[in-house]
MARTORRO-645940 format. One record per residue (C-alpha): residue in one letter; x, y, z. Coordinates in steps of 0.001 Angstrom, whole numbers, plus 500000, padded with zeros to 6 digits. Layout:
<nodes>
AXYZ
...
</nodes>
This chain:
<nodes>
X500000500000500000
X502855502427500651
X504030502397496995
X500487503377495774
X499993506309498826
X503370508009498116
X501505509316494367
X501051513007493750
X497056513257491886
X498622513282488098
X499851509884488846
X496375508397490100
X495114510415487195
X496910508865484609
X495954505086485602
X493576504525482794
X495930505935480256
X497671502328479888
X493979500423478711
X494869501905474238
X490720503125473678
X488483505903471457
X488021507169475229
X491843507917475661
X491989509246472234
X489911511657472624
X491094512932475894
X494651513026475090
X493291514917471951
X491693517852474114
X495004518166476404
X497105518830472783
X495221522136473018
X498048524996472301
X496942526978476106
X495427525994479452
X492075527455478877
X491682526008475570
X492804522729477467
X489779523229479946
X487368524174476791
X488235520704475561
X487865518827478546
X484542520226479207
X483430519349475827
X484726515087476442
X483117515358479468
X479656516512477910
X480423513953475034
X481589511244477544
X479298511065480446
X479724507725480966
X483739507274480343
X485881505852482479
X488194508056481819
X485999510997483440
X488021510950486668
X491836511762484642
X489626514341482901
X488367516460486332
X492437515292487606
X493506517263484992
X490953520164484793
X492522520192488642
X496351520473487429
X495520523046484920
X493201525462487312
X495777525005490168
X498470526238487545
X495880529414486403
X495604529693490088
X491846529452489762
X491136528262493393
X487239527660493040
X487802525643489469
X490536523782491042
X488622523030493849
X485215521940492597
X487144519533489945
X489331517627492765
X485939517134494382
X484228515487491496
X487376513806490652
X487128511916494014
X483773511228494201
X484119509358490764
X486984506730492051
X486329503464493319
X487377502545496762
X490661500494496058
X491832504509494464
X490075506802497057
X492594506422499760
X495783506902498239
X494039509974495815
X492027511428499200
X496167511753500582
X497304512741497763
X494990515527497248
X494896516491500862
X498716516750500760
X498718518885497323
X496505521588498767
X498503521341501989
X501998521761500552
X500360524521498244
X498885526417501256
X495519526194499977
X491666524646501087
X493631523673504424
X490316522934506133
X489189520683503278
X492872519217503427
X491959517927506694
X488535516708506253
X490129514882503711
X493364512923505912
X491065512656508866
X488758510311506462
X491282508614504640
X492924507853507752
X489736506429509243
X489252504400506043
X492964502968506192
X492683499829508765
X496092500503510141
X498211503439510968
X500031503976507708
X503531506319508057
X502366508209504963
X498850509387505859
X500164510823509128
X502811512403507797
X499950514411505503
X497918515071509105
X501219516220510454
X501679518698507283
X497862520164507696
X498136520645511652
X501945523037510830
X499753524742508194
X497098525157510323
X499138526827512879
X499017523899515284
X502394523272516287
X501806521058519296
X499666518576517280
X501432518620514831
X504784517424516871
X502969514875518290
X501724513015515421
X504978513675513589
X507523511906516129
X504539509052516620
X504939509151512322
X508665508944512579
X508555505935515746
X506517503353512686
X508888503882510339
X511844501187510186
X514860500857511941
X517800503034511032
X515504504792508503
X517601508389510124
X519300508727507359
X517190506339504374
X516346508295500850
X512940506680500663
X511804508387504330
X514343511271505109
X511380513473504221
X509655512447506940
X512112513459509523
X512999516986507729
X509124517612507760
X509594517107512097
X512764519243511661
X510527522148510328
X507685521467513059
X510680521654515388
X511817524355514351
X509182526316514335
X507674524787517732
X511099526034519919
X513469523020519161
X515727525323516650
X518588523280516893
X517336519868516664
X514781520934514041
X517661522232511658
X519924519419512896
X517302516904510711
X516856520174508080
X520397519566507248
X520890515607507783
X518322516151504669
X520561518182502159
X523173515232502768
X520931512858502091
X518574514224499162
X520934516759498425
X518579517861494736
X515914519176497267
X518042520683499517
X517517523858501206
X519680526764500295
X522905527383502909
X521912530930502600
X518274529983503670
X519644527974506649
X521569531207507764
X518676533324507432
X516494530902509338
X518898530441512499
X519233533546512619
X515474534305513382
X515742531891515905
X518678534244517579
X521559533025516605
X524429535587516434
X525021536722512601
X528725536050513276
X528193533090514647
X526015531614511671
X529268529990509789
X530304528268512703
X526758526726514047
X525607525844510005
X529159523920509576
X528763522172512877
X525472521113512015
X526827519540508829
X529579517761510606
X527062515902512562
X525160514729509790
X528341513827507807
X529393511606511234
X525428510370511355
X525483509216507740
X528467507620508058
X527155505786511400
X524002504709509936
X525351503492506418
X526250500019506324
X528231500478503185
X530755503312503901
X532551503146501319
X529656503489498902
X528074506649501350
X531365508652501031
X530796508784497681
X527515510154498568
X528988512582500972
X531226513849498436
X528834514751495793
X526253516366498654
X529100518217499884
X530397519827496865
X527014520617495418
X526293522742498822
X530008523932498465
X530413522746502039
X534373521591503071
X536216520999499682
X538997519083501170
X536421516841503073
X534639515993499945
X537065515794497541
X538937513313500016
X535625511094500783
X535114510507496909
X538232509787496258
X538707507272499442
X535360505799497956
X536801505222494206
X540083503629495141
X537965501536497568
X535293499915495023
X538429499196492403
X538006495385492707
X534438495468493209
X531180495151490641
X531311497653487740
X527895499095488678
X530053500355492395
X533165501379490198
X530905503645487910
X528897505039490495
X532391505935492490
X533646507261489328
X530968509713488486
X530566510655492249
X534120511681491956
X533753513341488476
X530894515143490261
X532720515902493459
X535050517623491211
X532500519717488686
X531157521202491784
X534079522732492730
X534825524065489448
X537824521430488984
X536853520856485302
X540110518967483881
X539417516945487108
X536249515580486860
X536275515720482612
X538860512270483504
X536003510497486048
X532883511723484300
X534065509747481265
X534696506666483206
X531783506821484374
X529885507546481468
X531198504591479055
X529105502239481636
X526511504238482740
X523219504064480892
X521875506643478854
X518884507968481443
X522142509099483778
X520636512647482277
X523393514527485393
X526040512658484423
X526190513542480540
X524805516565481133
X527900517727483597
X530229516109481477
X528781517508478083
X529079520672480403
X533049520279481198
X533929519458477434
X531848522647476650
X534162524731479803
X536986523199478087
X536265524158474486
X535578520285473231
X532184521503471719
X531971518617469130
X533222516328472232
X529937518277474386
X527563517325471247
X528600513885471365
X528207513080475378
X524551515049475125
X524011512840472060
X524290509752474207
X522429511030477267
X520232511522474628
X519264508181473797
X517442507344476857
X514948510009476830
X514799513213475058
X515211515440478761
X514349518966477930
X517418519553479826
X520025517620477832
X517880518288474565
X517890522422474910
X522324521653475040
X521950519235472315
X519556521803469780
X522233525031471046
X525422523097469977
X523417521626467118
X522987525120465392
X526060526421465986
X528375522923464579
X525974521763462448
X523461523958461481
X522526522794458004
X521406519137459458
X518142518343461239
X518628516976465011
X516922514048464600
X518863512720461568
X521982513234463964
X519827511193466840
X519122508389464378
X522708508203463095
X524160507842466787
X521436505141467593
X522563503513464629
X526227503876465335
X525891502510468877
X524002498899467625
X527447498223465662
X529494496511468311
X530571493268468204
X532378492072471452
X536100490494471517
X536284486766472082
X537047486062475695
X539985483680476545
X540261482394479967
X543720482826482175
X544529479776482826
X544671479542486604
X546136476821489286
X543551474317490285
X544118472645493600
X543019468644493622
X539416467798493074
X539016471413491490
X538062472473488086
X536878476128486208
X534084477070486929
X531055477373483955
X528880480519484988
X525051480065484520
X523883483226483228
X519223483592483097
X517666485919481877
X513956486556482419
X512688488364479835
X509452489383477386
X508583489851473951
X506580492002474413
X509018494132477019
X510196496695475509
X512363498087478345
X513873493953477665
X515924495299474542
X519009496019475558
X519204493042478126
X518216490684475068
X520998492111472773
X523389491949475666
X523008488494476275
X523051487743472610
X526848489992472850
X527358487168475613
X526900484573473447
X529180486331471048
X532052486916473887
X531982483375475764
X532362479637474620
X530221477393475963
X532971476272478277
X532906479646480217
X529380480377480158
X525803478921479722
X523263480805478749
X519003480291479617
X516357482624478762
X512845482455480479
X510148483980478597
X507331485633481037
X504104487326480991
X505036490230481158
X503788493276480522
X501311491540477993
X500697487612476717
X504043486192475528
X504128482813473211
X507490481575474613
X506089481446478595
X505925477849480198
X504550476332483068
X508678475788483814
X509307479227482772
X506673480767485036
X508239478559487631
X511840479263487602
X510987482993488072
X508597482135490900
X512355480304492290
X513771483831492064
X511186485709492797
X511204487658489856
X508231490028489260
X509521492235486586
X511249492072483119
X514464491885482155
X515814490291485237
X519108488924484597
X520956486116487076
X524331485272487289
X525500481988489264
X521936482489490673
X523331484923493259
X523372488311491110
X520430489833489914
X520168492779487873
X516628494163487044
X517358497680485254
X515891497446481567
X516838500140478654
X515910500380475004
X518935499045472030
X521292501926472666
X521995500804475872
X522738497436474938
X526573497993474884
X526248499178478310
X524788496505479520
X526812493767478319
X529938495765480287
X528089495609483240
X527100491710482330
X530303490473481353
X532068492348484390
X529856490055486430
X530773487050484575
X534346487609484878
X534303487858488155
X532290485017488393
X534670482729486548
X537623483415488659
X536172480822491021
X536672477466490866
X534401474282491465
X534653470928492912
X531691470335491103
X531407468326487931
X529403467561485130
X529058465397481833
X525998465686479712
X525130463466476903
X522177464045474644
X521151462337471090
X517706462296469497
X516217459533467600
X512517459190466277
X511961462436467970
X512812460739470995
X515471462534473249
X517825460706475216
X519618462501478097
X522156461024480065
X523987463184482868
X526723462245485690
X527334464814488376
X529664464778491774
X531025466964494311
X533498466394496931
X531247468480499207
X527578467853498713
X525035470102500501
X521667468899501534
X520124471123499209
X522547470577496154
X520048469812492913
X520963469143489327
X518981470681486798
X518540469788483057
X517027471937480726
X515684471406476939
X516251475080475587
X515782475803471408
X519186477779470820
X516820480110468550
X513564481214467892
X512849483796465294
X508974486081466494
X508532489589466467
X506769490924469395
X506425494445470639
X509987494830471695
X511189494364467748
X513589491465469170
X512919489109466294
X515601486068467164
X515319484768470460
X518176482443471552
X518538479480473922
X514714479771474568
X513719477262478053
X511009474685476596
X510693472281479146
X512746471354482623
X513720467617482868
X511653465500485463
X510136469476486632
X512240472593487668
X513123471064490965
X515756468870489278
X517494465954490997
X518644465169493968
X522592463917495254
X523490460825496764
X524629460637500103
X527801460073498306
X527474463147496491
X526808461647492938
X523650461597490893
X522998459775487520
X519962460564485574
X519204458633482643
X515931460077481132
X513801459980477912
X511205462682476604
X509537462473473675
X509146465679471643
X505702465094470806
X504825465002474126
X506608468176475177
X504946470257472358
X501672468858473595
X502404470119476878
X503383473373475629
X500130473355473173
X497712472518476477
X499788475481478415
X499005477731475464
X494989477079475106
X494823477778479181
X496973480664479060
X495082482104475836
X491715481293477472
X492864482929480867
X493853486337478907
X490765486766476397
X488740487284479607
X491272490285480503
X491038491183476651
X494078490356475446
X495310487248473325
X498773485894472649
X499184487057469513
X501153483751467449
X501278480347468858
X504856479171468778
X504717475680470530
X506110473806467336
X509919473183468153
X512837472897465381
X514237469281466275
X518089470799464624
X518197473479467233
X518208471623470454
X520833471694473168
X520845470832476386
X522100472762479813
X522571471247483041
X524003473109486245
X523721472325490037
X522625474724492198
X522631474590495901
X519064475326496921
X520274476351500516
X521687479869498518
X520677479444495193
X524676479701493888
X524990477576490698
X528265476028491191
X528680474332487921
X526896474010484390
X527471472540480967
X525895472937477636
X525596470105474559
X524175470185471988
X520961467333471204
X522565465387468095
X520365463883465758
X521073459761465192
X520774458834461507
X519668455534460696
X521214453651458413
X518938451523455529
</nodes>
């Protein structure tokens, strides 16, 4: 519930906007109007037109947005009232906070603001964090200070443990640090103001504002400097205590630092302690030192500095890291690398067209290039950045002690074709299979529901996530330990094979006492699998797994990923694989006919397709009929007490001829 509640109205609004109908159409066509009352004209007219829409309560959310922004209190008001009454009850409490916050934070209705909380609350059957913090918010703004206190620290006592100095509920203790403030606490109040600007340092309040406010609350102006700095020494010491990753929250100490301009030294040091420190750790923690140090640096004005870090940074980071291109586009621009600039806002670019990396990108645009269109430039870049083709990887050979052997990684990816946020996971793994032989690196894909009907999904499929817990697309897993869930469109492909492979190769520097042998051969459509596995250390929970995968698929769905490779089709014996001997062997020796697993996969396919034509949707191609010359087969074991895959092997499924 506390995802929904933390929504501003536009957000609750805009739920309906996902179901494609003449409805949305329409409404999205009044809201292209070229002013705000022209907007309202047309809104008025869909709602005449529509008076039985479902869309009719984003059409009063929006009439609400656009009279708030014309300042037009009795419009605004009179729309959020309808818009409300027009929600059904899973909606109203999370909108009825929502609301009641927006007119509290805009100082406006603050009587109808608390009508509002005070039923939402009541409806809510449990004391929810968010909801009181809203009360808390309308009792300041109504001038009652005490109240407002109380049910702020009782808002701050539910939240979890250690949450002092946690992004997702600082706000909650800076809103007691105003209350405080203003209730005769001046110290303690601005003590949590500041912990704040370390913490969410992009909504930070102004050191000159701080000044001004202490000293209302007496403080000497002389004595301003020295109170404001001591203040931010105890939040640096606070994070720091609080943080169980400290080398990770200098690096956020140095970039919250220099953006307040608060002790160079201090921050320059922390980022810098923080970059050497995550040099042997995941690329994800080296690029996010990098650019905190490239950052550090900008701040300060130390542009040759952070130009070196920034770009680090920036040849892993994805393209919706808008700061991070933007401040380095920035220091090539400081520097006089224009075309250099055009190139890094090109690239932040790719992920979405920010108005704030666009307005750069259309300015440097007109003065290097000004007889060729901006989006020609855009589409030659997005172009230019699918041409990559990975170098072959060749393992270092490395001393094995007895009873050891190299280690295969297992690398999953759950994934959708219909996803489109799957694309650049999908061409990274298919960079994978590029970059590794089968003898450093096996490779499943999982095919899932999600966001819409999908013809490659399984019952074993749908299982195997349900192992992970997977409820979102792409996840990728390496050695079934690391997960990654971030998604991206093509351009960011490249990026995310780096951050892939950097896992892998980390991965493969361990060894195994675990061993495998697969052998599979097909006759009569009949597949044979036979498969050996020991350990010289056998866990309770140790389990081979064999897998039937199709190495590819060609099908087009919404994503535009048209060949699909080393598809799962079906899960030997069922996903929970095979158990060890108490001598730490297993020996499977198992037969599936292919007839029978297409059946399987045809039966899955009629439920599935009957379950989603009641929703309204259909898969859209049936794709159950598998190519007999592009079987293989992977086996791994995985130790179910931690989910680590400790070994796996690949084979291909060869074909027996008969002779006449």
């Amino acid at each position: 519930m506390r995802k929904q509640l933390v929504i501003v109205i536009i957000l609750v609004s805009s739920i309906a906007f996902s179901q494609g109908n003449g409805d949305q159409i329409a409404l999205q066509k009044a809201l292209s109007a070229p002013t705000d009352s022209a907007k309202i004209d047309q809104i008025n007219v869909f709602i005449k037109n529509n008076p039985a829409s479902q869309m009719l309560p984003n059409a009063y959310a929006m009439k609400f947005q656009i009279y708030s922004n014309l300042k037009n209190d009795s419009g605004a008001y009179f729309s959020v009232k309808k818009y409300l009454s027009l929600l059904d009850h899973s909606q109203r409490v999370p909108a009825m906070n929502a609301v009641a916050f927006e007119f509290a934070q805009r100082k406006m209705f603050i009587d109808s603001a608390a009508a509002l909380i005070d039923s939402a609350i009541a409806m809510y059957p449990k004391e929810e964090p968010v909801l009181l913090n809203t009360k808390a918010l309308i009792l300041f703004r109504q001038g009652k200070n005490s109240e407002a206190l109380t049910v702020q620290q009782h808002t701050v006592s539910l939240l979890p443990a250690n949450s002092t100095t946690d992004s997702r509920y600082v706000s909650f203790f800076v809103q007691l640090g105003f209350i405080q403030f203003e209730g005769g606490d001046a110290l303690n109040g601005m003590q949590k103001i500041v912990l704040g600007n370390i913490v969410l340092p992009k909504q930070s309040l102004a050191n000159v504002m701080i000044d001004s406010m202490l000293i209302t609350k007496s403080v000497p102006a002389a004595s301003v400097t020295r109170v404001r700095d001591s203040l931010y020494r105890t939040a640096v010491s606070l994070y720091l205590q609080h943080s169980s990753d400290s080398v990770m929250a200098k690096s956020v100490l140095g970039v919250a630092l220099a953006r307040m301009k608060m002790f160079p030294e201090t921050a320059v040091a922390f980022s810098l302690e923080s970059y050497m420190a995550t040099r042997e750790r995941t690329v994800e923690e080296r690029s996010g030192s990098a650019a905190a140090l490239g950052l550090t640096y900008y701040n300060f004005g130390r542009y040759a500095d952070a130009e070196q870090y920034l770009a680090e940074a920036a040849s892993f980071a994805p393209p919706n890291e808008t700061e991070l291109f933007i401040s380095l586009g920035d220091v090539k621009e400081k520097l006089g690398k224009k075309k250099d600039a055009f190139d890094v806002y090109l690239a932040g670019a790719m992920g979405s067209r920010a108005s704030s990396v666009y307005d750069r990108l259309i300015s440097l645009k007109n003065e290097l290039y000004p007889t060729i269109s901006l989006d020609s430039l855009i589409v030659a870049y997005q172009a230019a950045a699918l041409k990559f083709s990975p170098e072959e990887f060749h393992r270092t050979p490395s001393g094995l002690k007895k009873n050891e052997s190299e280690r295969v990684v297992l690398a999953e990816l759950f994934t959708g074709s219909e996803c489109r946020p799957c694309q650049a996971a999908d061409i990274a793994f298919d960079y994978l299979i590029e970059r590794y032989r089968t003898s450093s690196l096996a490779i499943l894909e999982y095919h899932l529901h999600i966001p819409a009907p999908d013809p490659f999904v399984n019952m074993d499929s749908e299982n195997r996530g349900n192992y992970y817990g997977v409820n979102s697309t792409p996840t990728a897993v390496f050695g079934g330990t690391t997960i990654n869930s971030s998604g991206g469109n093509r351009t960011a492909a490249r990026n995310k094979f780096l951050l892939y492979s950097d896992i892998i190769e980390r991965q493969l520097k361990k060894t195994t006492t675990v061993s495998i042998a697969v052998k599979a051969s097909m006759n009569n459509n009949v597949i044979a699998v036979t498969a050996n596995a020991a350990t010289a250390a056998v866990g309770s929970k140790f389990r081979l797994r064999i897998v039937l995968v199709e190495d590819e698929v060609f099908y087009k769905g919404a994503n535009g990923i048209e060949r699909h490779k080393f598809v799962v089709r079906k899960m030997l014996k069922s996903v929970d694989g095979f158990s060890f001997a108490k001598n730490g062997k297993v020996t499977v020796n198992q037969k599936v006919d292919l007839k029978v697993i297409q059946q399987e996969l045809e039966k899955y396919y009629t439920g599935a397709n009957s379950q989603f034509a009641k929703m309204g949707a259909m898969i859209k191609e049936q794709k159950t009929k598998i190519d007999p010359a592009r079987l293989a087969i992977v086996a791994f074991v995985q130790d179910d007490a931690t989910k680590e895959v400790l070994q796996a092997v690949t084979e291909k499924v060869i074909a027996k001829v008969n002779s006449k």
